[in-house]
C-alpha positions in Angstrom: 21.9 -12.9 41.1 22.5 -15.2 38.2 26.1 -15.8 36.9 25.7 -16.3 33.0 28.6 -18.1 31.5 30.8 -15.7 29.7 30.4 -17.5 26.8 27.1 -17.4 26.2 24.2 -14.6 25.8 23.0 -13.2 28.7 19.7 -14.6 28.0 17.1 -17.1 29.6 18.2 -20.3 29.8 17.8 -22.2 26.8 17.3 -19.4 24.5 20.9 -19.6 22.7 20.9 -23.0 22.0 17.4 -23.1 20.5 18.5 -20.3 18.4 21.9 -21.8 17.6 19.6 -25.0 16.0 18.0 -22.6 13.7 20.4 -20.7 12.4 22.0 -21.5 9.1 24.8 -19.8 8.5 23.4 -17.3 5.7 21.8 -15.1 7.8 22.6 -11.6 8.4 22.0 -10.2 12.1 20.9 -6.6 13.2 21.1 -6.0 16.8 20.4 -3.3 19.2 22.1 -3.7 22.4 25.4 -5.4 22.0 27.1 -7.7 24.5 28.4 -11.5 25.0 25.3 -12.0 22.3 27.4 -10.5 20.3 30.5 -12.6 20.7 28.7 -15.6 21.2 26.8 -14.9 17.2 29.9 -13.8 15.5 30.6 -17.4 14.4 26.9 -18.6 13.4 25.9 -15.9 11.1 27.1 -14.1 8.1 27.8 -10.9 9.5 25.9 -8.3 12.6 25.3 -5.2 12.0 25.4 -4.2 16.3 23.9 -0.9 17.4 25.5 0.5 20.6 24.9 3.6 21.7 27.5 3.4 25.0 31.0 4.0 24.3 32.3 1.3 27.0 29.9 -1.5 25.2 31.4 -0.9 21.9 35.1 -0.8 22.5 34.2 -3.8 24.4 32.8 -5.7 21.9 35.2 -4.5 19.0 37.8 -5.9 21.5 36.3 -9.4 21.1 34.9 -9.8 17.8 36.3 -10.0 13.9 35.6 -6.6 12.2 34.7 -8.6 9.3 32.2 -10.4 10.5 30.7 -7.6 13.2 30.4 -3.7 12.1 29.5 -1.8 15.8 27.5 1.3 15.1 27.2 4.8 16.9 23.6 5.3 16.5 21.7 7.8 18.9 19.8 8.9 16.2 16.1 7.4 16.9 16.0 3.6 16.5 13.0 3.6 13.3 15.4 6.6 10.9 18.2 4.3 10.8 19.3 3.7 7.4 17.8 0.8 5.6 20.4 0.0 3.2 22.0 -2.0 5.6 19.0 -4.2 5.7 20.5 -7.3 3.3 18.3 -9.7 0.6 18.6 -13.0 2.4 17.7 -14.5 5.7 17.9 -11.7 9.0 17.9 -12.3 12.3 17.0 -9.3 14.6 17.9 -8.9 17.9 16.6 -6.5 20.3 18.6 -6.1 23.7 18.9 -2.8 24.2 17.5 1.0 24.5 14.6 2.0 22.5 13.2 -2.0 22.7 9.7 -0.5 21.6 11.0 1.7 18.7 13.2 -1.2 17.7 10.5 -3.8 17.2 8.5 -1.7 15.5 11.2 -1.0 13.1 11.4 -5.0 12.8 7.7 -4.7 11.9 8.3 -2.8 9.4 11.1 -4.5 8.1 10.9 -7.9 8.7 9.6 -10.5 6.0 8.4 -14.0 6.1 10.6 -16.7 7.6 13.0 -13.8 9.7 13.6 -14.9 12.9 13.5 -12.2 15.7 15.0 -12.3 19.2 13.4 -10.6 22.4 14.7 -10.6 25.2 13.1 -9.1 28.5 9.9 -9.9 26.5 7.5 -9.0 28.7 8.2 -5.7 29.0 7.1 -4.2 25.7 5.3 -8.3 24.4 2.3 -6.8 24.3 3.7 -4.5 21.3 3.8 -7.9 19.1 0.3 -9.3 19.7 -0.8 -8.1 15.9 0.6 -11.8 14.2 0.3 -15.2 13.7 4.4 -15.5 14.6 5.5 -18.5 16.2 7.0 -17.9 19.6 9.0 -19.9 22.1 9.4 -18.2 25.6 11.9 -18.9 27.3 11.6 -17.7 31.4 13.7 -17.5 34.4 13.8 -15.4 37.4 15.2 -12.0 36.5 18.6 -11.1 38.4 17.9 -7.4 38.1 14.1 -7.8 39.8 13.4 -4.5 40.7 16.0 -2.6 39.5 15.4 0.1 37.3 17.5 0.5 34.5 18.0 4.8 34.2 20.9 6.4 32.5 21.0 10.4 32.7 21.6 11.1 29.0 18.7 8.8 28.0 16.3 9.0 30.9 13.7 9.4 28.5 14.1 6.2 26.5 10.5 4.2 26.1 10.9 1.0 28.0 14.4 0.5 29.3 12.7 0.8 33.1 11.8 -2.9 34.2 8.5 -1.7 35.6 5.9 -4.8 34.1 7.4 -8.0 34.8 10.4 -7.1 37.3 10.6 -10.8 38.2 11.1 -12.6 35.6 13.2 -12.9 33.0 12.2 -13.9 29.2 13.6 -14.0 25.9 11.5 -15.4 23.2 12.6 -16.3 19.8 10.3 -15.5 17.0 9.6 -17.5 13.2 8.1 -14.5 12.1 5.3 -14.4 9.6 5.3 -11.4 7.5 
């Protein structure tokens, strides 16, 4: 199993500090699936909007994040009818680490505009959901610590994609220069 340092996102290695270089300061995050992502963000970006639909993942990151900069939200609506007013003019960064990855990035698709940059990570579980663009992507890969391990919950059991089922082995976040 892999010990992430608990200051940094539970990512492939590599990932947060290639994102870190690209980030401004300006840009406004939406995230699904909150965490030491969170935590780690709160500092290089304007302000996260951070889905979390468990209870214990919310109070954990309100307990270690700046209200002002991080608004947690109970959403167990589906993923693509959340409100789009909290979409912001400016530069976005999306994150997708959570429940519903499939229905989240094709929100992002629908969303996103030139010069975003998205995050993946366990990529190649739902990748091939991305294929229709000329995006740039850097992979970044590892040997998954949960290889093999499926990833149920009883009140969502029927969540698309949160069983690691394609690419149980390894572990990959990309992040994404999207083109619109």
């Amino acid at each position: 199993m892999i010990e992430y340092p608990p200051d940094l996102p539970c990512w492939a290695p590599g990932a947060a500090d290639y994102l870190a270089s690209l980030l401004t300061g300006r840009e406004f995050a939406w995230e699904w699936g909150g965490g030491q992502s969170t935590v780690w963000l709160q500092d290089k970006v304007r302000h996260i909007d951070v889905v979390e639909t468990l209870a214990k993942w919310r109070k954990w990151i309100k307990e270690r994040t700046s209200s002002l900069r991080v608004s947690v939200l109970r959403r167990e609506i589906l993923y693509p009818n959340y409100p789009t007013a909290n979409l912001y003019m400016g530069p976005m960064l999306f994150l997708i680490d959570g429940y519903r990855r499939i229905d989240c990035l094709e929100f992002v698709k629908r969303y996103a505009q030139d010069g975003n940059i998205v995050v993946l990570d366990d990529a190649l579980d739902y990748a091939e959901h991305l294929l229709d663009g000329p995006h740039k992507i850097r992979r970044f890969a590892q040997p998954h610590p949960h290889a093999g391990i499926p990833i149920n919950h009883k009140k969502y059991g029927h969540l698309r994609n949160t069983v690691r089922k394609v690419h149980a082995d390894t572990k990959e976040t990309w992040v994404i220069h999207w083109t619109a």
